[in-house]
VMD Tcl script that builds the backbone (N, CA, C; Angstrom):
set m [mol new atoms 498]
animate dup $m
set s [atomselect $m all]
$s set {name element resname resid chain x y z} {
  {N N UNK 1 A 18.288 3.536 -12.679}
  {CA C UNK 1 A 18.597 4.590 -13.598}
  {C C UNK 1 A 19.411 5.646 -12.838}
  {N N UNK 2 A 20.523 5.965 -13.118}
  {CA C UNK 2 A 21.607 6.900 -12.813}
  {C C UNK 2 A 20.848 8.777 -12.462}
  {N N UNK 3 A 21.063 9.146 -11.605}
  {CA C UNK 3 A 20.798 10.582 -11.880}
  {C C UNK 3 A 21.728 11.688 -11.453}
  {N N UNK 4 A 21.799 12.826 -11.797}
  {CA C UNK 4 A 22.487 13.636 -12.042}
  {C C UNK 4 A 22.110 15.017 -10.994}
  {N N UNK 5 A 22.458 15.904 -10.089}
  {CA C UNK 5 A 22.019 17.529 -9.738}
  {C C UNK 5 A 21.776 18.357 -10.854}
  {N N UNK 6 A 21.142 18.992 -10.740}
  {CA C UNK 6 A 20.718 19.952 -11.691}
  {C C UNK 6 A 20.120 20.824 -10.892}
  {N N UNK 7 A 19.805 22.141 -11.639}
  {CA C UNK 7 A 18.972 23.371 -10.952}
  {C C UNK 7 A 17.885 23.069 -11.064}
  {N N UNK 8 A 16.871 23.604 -10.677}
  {CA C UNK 8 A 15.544 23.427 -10.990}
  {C C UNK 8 A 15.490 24.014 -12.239}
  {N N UNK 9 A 15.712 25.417 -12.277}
  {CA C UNK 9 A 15.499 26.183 -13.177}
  {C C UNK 9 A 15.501 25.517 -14.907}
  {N N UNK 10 A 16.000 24.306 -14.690}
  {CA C UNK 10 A 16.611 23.389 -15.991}
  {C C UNK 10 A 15.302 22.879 -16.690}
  {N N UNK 11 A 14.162 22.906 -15.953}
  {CA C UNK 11 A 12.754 22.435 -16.281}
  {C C UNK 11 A 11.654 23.093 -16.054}
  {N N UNK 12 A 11.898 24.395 -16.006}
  {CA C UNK 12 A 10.545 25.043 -15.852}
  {C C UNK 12 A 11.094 26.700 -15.789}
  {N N UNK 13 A 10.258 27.481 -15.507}
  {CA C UNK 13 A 10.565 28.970 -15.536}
  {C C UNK 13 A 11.133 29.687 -14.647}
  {N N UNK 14 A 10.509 28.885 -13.118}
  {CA C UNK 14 A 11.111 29.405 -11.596}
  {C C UNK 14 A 12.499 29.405 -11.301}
  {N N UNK 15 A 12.717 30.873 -10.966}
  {CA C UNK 15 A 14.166 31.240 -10.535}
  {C C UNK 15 A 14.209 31.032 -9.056}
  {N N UNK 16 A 15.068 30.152 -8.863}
  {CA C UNK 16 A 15.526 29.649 -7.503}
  {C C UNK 16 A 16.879 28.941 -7.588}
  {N N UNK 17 A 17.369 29.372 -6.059}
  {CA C UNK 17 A 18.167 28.091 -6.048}
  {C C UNK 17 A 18.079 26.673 -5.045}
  {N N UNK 18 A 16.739 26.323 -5.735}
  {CA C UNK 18 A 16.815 24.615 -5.096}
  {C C UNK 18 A 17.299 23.770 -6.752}
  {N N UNK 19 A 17.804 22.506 -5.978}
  {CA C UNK 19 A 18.810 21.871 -6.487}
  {C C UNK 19 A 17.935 20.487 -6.780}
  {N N UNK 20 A 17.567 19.786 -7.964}
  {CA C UNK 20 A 16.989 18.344 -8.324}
  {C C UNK 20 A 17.969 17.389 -8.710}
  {N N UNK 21 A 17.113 16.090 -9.133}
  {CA C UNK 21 A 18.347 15.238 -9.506}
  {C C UNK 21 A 17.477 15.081 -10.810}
  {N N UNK 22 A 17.780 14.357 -11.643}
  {CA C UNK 22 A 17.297 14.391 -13.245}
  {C C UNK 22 A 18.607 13.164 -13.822}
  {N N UNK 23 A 17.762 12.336 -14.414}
  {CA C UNK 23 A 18.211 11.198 -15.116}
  {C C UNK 23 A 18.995 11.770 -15.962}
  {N N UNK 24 A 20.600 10.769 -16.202}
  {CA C UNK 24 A 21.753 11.791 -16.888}
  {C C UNK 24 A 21.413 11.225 -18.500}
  {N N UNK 25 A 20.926 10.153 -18.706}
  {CA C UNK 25 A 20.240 9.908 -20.180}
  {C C UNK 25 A 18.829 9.788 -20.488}
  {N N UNK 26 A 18.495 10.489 -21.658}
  {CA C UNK 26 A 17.294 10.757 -21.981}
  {C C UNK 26 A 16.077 8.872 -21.569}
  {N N UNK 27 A 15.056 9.185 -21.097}
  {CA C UNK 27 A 14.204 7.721 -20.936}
  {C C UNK 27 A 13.423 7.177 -22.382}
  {N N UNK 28 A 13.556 6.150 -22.439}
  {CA C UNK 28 A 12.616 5.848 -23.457}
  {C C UNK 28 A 11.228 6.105 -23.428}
  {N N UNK 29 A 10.508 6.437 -24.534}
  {CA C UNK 29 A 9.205 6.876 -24.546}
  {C C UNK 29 A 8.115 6.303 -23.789}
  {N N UNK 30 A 7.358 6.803 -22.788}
  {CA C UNK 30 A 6.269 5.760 -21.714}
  {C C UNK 30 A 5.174 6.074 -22.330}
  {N N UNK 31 A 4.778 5.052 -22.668}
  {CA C UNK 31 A 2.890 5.055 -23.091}
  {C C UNK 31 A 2.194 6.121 -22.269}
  {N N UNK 32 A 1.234 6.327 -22.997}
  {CA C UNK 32 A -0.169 7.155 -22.026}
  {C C UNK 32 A -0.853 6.746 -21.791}
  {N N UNK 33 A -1.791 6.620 -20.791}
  {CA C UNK 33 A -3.129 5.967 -20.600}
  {C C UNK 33 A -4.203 7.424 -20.853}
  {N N UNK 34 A -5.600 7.069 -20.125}
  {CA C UNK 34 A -6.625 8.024 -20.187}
  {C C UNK 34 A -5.906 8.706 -19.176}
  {N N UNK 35 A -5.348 8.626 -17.896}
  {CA C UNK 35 A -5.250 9.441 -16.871}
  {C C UNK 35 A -3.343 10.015 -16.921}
  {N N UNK 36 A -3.000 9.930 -17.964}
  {CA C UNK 36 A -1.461 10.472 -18.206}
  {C C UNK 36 A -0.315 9.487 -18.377}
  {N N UNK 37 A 0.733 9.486 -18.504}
  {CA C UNK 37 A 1.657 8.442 -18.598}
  {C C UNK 37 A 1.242 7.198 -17.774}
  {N N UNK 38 A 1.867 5.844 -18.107}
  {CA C UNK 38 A 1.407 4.592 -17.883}
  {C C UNK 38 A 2.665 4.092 -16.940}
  {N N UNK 39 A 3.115 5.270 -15.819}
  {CA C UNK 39 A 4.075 4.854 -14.815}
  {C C UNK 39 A 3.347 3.951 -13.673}
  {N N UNK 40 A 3.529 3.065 -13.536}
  {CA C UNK 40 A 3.200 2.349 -12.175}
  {C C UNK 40 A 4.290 2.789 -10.898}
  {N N UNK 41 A 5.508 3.220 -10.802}
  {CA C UNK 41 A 5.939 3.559 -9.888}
  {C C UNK 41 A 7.635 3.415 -10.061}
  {N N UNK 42 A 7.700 4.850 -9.130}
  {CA C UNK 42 A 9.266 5.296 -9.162}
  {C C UNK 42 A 9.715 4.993 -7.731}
  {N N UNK 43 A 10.896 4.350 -7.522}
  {CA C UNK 43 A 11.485 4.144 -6.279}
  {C C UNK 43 A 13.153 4.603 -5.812}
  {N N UNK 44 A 12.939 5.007 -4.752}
  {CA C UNK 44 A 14.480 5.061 -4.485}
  {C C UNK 44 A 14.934 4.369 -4.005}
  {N N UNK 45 A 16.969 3.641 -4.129}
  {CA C UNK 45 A 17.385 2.447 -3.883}
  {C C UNK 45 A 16.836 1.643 -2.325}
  {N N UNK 46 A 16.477 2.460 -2.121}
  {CA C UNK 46 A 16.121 2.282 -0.342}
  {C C UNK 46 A 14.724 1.618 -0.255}
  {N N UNK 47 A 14.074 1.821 -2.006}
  {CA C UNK 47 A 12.781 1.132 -1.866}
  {C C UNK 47 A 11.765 2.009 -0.869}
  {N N UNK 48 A 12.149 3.268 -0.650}
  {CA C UNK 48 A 10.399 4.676 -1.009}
  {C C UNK 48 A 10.367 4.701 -2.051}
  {N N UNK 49 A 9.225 4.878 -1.981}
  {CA C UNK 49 A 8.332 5.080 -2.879}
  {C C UNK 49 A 8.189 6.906 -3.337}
  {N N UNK 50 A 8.234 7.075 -4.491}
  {CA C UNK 50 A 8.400 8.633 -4.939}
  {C C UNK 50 A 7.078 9.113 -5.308}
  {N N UNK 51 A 6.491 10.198 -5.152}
  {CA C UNK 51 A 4.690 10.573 -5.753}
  {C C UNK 51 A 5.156 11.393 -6.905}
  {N N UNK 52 A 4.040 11.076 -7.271}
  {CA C UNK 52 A 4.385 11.993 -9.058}
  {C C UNK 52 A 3.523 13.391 -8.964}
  {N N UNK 53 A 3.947 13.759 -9.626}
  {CA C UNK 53 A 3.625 15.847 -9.126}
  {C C UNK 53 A 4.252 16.295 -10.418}
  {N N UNK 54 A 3.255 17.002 -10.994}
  {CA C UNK 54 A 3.774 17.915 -12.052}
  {C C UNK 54 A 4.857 19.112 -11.601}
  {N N UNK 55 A 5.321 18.966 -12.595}
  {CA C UNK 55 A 6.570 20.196 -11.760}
  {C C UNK 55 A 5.776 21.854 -11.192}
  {N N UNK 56 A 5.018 22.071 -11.795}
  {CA C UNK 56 A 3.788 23.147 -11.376}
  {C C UNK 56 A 3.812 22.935 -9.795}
  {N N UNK 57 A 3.360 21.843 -9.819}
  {CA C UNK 57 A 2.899 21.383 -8.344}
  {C C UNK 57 A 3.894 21.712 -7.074}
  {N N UNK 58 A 5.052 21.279 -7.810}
  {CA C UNK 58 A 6.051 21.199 -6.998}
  {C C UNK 58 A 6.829 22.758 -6.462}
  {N N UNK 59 A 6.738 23.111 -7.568}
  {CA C UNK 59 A 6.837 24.652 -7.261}
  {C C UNK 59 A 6.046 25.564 -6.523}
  {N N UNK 60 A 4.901 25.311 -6.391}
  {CA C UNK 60 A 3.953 25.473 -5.371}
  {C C UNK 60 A 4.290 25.221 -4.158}
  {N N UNK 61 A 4.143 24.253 -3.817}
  {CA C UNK 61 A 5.044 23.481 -2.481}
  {C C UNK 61 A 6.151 24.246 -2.085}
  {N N UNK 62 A 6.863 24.906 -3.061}
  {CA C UNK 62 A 8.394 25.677 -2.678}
  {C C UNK 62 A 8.021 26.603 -2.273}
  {N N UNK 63 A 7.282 27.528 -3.351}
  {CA C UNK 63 A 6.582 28.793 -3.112}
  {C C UNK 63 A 5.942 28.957 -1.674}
  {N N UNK 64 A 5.068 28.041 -1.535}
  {CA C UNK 64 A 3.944 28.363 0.154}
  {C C UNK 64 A 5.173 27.805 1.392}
  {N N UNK 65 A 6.387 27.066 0.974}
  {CA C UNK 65 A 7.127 27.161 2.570}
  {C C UNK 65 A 6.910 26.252 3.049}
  {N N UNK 66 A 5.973 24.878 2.417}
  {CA C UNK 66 A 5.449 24.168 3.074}
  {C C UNK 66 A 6.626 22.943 3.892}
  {N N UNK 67 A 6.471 22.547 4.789}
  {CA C UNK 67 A 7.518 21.549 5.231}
  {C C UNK 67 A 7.266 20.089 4.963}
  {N N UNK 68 A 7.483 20.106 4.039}
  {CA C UNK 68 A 6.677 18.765 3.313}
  {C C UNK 68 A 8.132 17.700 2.780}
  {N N UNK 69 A 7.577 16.428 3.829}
  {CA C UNK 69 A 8.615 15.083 3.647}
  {C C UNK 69 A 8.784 14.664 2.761}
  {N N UNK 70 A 7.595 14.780 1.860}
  {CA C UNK 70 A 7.417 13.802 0.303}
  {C C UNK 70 A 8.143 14.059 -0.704}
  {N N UNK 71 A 8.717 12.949 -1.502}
  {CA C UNK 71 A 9.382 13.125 -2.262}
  {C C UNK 71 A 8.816 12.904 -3.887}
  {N N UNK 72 A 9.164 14.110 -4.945}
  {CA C UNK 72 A 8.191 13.908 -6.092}
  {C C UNK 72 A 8.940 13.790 -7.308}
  {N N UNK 73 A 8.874 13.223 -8.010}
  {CA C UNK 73 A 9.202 12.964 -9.443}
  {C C UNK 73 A 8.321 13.422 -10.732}
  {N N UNK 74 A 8.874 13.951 -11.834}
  {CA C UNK 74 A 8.172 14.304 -12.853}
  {C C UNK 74 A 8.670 14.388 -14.099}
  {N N UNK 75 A 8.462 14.008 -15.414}
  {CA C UNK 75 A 9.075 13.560 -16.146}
  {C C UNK 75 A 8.617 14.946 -17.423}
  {N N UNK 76 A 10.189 15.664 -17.772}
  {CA C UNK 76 A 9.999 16.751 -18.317}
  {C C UNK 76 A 11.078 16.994 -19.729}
  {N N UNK 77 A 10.721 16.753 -21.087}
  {CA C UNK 77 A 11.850 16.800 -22.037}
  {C C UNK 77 A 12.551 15.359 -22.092}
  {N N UNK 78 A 11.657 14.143 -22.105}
  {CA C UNK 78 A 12.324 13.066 -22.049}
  {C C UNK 78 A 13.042 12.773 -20.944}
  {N N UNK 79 A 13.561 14.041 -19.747}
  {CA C UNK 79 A 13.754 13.357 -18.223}
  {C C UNK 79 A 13.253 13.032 -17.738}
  {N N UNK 80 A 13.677 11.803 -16.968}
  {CA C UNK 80 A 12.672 11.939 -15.349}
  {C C UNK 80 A 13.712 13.152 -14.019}
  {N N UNK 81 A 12.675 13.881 -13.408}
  {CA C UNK 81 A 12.978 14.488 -12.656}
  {C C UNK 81 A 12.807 13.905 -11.240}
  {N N UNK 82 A 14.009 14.168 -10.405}
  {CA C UNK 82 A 13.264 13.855 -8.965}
  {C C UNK 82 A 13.382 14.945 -7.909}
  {N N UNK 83 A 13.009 15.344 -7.250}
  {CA C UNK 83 A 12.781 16.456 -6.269}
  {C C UNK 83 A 13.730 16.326 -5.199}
  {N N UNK 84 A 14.523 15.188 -4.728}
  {CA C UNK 84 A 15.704 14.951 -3.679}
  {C C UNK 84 A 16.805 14.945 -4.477}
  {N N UNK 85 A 17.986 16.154 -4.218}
  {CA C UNK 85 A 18.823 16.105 -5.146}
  {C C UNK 85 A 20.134 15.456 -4.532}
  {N N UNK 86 A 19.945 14.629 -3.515}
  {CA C UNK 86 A 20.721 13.388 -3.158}
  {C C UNK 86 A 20.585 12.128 -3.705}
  {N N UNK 87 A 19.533 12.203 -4.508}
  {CA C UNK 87 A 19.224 10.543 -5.052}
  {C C UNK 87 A 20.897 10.611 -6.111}
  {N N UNK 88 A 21.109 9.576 -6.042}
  {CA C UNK 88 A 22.043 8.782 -7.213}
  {C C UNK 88 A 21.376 7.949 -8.066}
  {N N UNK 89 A 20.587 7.698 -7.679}
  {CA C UNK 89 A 19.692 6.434 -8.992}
  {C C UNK 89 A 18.063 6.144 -8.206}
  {N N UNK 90 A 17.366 5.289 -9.250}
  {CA C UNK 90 A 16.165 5.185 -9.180}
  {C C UNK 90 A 15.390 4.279 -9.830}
  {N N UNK 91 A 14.857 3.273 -9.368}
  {CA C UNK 91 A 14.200 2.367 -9.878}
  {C C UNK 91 A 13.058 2.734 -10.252}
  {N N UNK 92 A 12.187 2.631 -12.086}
  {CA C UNK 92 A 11.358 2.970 -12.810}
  {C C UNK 92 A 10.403 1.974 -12.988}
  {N N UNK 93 A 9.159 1.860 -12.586}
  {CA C UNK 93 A 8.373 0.445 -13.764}
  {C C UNK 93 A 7.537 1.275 -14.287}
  {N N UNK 94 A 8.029 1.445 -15.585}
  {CA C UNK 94 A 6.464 1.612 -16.382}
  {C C UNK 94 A 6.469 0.642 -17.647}
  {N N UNK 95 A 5.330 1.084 -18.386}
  {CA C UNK 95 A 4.934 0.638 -19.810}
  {C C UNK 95 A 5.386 1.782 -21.031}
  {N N UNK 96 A 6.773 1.065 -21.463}
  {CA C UNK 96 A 7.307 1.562 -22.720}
  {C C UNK 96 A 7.192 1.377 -24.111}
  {N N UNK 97 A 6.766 2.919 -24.940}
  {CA C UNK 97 A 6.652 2.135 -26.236}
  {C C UNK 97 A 7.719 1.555 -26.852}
  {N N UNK 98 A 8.689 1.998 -26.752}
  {CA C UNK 98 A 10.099 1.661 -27.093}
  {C C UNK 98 A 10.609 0.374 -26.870}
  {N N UNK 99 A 11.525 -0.172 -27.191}
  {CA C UNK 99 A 12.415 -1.693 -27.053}
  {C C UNK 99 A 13.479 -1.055 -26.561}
  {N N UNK 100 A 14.054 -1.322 -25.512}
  {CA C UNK 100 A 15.221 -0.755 -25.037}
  {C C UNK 100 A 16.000 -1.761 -24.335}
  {N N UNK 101 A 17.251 -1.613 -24.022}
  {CA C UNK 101 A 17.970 -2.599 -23.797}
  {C C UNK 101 A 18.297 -1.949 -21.853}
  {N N UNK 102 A 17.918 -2.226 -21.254}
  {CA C UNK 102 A 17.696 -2.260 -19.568}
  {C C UNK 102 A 19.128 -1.742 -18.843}
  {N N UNK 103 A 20.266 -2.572 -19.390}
  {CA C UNK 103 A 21.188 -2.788 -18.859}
  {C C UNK 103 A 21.660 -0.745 -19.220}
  {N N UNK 104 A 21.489 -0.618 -20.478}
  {CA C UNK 104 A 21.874 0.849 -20.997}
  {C C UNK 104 A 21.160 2.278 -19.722}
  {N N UNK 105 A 20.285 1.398 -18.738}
  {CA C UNK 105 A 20.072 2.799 -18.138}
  {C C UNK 105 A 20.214 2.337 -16.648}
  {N N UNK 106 A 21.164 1.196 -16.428}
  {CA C UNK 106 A 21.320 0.882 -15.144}
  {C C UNK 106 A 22.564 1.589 -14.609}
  {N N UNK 107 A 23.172 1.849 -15.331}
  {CA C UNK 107 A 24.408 2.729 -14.532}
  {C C UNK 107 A 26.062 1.993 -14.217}
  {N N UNK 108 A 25.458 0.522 -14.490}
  {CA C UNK 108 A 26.602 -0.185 -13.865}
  {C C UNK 108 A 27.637 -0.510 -15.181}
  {N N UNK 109 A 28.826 -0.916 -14.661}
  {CA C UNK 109 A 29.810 -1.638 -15.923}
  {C C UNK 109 A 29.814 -2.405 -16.553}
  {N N UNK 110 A 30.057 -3.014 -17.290}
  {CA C UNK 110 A 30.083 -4.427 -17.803}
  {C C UNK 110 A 30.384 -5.350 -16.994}
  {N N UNK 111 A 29.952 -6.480 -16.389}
  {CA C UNK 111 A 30.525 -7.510 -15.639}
  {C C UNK 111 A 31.740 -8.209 -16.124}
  {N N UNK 112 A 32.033 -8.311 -17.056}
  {CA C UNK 112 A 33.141 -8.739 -17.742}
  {C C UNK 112 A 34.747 -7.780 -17.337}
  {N N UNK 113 A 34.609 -6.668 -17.115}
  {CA C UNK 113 A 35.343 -5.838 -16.090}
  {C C UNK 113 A 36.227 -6.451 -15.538}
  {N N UNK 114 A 37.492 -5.945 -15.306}
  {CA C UNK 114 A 38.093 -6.179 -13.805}
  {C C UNK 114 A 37.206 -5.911 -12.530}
  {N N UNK 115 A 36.703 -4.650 -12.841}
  {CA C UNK 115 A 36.667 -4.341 -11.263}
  {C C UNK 115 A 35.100 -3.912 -11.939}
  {N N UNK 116 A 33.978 -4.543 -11.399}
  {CA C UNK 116 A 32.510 -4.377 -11.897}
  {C C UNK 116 A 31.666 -3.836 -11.253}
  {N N UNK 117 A 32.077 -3.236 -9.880}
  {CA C UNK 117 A 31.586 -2.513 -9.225}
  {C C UNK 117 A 30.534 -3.050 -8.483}
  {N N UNK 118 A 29.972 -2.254 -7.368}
  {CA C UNK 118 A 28.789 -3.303 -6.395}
  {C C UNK 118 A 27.391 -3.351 -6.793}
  {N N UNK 119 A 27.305 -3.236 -7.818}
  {CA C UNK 119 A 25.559 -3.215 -8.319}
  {C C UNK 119 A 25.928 -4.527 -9.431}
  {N N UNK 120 A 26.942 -5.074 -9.439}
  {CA C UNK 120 A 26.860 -6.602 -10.348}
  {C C UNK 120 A 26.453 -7.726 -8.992}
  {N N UNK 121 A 25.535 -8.778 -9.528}
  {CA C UNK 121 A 25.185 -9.253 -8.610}
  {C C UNK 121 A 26.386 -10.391 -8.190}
  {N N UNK 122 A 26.679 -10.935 -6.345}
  {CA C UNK 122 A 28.246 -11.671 -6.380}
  {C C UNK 122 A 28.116 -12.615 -7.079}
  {N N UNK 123 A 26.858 -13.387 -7.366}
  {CA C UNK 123 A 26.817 -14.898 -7.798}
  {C C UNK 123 A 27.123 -15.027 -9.206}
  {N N UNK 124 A 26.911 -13.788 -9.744}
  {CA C UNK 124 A 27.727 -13.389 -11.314}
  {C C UNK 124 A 29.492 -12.802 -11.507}
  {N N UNK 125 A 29.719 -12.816 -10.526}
  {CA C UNK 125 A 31.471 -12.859 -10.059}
  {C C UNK 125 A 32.102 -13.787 -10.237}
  {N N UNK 126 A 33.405 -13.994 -10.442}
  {CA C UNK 126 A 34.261 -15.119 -10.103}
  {C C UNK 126 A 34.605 -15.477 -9.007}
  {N N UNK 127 A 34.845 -16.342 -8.679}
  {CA C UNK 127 A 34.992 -17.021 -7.709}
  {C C UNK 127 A 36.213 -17.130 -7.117}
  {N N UNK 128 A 37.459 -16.529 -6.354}
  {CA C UNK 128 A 38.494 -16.827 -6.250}
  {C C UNK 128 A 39.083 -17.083 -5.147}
  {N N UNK 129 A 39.801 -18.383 -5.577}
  {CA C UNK 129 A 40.587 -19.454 -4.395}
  {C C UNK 129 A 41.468 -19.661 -5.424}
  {N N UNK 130 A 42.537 -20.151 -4.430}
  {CA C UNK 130 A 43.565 -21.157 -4.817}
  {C C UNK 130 A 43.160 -22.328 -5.561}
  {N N UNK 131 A 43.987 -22.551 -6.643}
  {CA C UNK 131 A 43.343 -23.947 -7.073}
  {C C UNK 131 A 44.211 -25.147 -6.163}
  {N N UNK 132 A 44.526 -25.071 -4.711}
  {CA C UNK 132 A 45.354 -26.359 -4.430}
  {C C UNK 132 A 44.326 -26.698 -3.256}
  {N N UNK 133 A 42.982 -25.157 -2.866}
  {CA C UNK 133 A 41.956 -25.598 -2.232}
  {C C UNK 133 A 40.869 -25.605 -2.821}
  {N N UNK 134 A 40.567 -25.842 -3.823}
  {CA C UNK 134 A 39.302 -25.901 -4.693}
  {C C UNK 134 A 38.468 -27.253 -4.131}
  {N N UNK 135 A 39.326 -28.584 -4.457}
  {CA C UNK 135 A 38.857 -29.901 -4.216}
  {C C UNK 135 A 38.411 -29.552 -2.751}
  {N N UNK 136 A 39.280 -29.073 -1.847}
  {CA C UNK 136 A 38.721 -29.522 -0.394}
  {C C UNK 136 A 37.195 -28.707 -0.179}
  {N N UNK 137 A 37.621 -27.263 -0.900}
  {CA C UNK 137 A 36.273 -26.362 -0.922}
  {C C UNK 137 A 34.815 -26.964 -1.112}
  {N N UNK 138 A 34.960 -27.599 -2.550}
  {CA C UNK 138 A 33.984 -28.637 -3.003}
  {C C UNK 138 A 33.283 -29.751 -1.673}
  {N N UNK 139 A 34.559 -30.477 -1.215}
  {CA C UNK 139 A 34.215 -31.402 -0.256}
  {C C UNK 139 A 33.237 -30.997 0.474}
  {N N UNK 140 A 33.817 -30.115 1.220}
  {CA C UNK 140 A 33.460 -29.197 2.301}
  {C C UNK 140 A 31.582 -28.869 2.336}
  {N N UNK 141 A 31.443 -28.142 0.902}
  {CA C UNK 141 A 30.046 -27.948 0.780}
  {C C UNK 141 A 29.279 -29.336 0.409}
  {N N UNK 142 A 29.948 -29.935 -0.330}
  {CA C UNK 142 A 28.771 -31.202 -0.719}
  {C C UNK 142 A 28.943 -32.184 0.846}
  {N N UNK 143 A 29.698 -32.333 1.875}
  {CA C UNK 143 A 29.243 -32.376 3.001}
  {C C UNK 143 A 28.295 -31.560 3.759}
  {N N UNK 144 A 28.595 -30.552 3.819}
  {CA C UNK 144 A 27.631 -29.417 4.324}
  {C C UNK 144 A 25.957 -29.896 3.695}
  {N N UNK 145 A 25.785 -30.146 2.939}
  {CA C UNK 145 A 24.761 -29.731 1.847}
  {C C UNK 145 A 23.829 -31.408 2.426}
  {N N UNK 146 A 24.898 -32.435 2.347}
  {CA C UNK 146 A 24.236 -33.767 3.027}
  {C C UNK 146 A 23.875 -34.003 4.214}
  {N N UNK 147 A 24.505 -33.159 5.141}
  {CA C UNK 147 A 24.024 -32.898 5.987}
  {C C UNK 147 A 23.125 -32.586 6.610}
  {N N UNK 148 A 22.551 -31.071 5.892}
  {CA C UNK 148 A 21.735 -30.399 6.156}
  {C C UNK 148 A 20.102 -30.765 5.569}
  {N N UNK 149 A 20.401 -31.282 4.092}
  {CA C UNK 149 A 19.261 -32.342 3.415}
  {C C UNK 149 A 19.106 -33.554 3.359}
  {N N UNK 150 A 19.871 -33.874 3.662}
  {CA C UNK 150 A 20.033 -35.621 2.880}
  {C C UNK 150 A 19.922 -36.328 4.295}
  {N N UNK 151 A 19.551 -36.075 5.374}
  {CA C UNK 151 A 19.470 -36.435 6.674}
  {C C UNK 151 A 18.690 -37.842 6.511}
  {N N UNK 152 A 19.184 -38.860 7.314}
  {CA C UNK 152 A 18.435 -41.014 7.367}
  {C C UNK 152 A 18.448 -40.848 8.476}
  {N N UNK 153 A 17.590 -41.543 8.869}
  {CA C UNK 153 A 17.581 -42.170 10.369}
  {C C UNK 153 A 18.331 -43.696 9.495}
  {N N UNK 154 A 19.211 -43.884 10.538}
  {CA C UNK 154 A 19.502 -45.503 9.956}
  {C C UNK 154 A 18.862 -46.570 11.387}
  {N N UNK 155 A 18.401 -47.543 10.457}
  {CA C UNK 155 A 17.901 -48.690 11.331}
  {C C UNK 155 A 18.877 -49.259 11.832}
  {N N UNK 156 A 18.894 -49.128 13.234}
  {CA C UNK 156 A 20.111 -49.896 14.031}
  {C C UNK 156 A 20.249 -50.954 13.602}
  {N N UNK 157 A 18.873 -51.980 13.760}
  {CA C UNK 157 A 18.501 -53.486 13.401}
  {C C UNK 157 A 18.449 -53.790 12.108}
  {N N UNK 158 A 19.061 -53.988 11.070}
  {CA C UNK 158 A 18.387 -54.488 9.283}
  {C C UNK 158 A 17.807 -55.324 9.279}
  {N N UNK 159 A 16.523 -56.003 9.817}
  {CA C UNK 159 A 16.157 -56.733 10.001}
  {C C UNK 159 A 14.439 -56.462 9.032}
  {N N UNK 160 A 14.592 -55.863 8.154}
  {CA C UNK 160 A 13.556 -55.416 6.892}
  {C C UNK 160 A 12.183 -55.400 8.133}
  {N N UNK 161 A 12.447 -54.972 9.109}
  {CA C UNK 161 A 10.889 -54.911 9.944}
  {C C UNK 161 A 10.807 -53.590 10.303}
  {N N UNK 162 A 9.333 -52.982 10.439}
  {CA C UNK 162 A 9.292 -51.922 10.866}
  {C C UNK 162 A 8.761 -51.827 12.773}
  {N N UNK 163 A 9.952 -51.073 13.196}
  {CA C UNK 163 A 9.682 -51.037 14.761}
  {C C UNK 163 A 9.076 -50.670 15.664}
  {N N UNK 164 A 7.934 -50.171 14.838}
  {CA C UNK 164 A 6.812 -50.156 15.766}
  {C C UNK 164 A 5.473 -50.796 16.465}
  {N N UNK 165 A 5.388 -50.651 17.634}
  {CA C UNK 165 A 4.679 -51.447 18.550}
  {C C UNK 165 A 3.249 -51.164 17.975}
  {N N UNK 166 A 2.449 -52.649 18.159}
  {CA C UNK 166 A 0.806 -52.078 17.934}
  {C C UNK 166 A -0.011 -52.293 19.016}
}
mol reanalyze $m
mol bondsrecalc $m
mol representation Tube
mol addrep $m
């Protein structure tokens, strides 16, 4: 999911100038459980892990000075908020009531594109060579490939016996 800088001030009352990142389209609706939304976990592309903190919380943390590594997310007006206002995007799992279509909050282009940018995966790319080395290309791997699997011992002798001594 794509995110955006924003002020803080954009989600709560505190006048400051620290700087968040905040999802640039609204999220689809997340279930609740007994203990609050039904997020299992927010990540950044780097794969940390983000803690969830009411924005209260977080302002606290600003307020006392604290020198604190952790990074927090909180979801305010249909945003998700994140507390590092370097993130560019962010991987979400929760439980949505909504039907939503995935691709709409990934950020990336259409693969169908000229130019589809590096979050399309390569094996969904075209493929481009010359077509006057295509055949040898082919060769090339389905050798490779017999090689590496398709490995015989061949019997020196064809002599339908098996060569071992008893």
């Amino acid at each position: 999911m794509p995110l955006e800088p924003v002020p803080l001030s954009e989600c709560c009352d505190y006048k400051s100038g620290c700087i968040v990142s905040r999802s640039i389209k609204k999220i689809p609706q997340i279930s609740e459980g007994i203990f609050g939304l039904l997020i299992q976990s927010v990540y950044s592309p780097g794969m940390q892990k983000l803690d969830y903190a009411e924005v209260d919380r977080f302002i606290n943390i600003l307020k006392m000075g604290l020198k604190n590594t952790k990074k927090y997310y909180w979801v305010y007006d249909d945003y998700i908020y994140v507390s590092n206002p370097n993130l560019e995007a962010i991987n979400v799992i929760a439980y949505y009531d909504d039907d939503f279509n995935p691709k709409d909050f990934s950020g990336c282009p259409d693969p169908n594109d000229e130019d589809p940018g590096t979050c399309v995966n390569p094996l969904d790319r075209a493929f481009k060579i010359p077509s006057y080395l295509e055949q040898q290309l082919v060769a090339l791997v389905n050798d490779t490939l017999q090689k590496t699997y398709f490995r015989h011992i061949v019997d020196p002798v064809p002599d339908a016996k098996d060569d071992e001594k008893s």
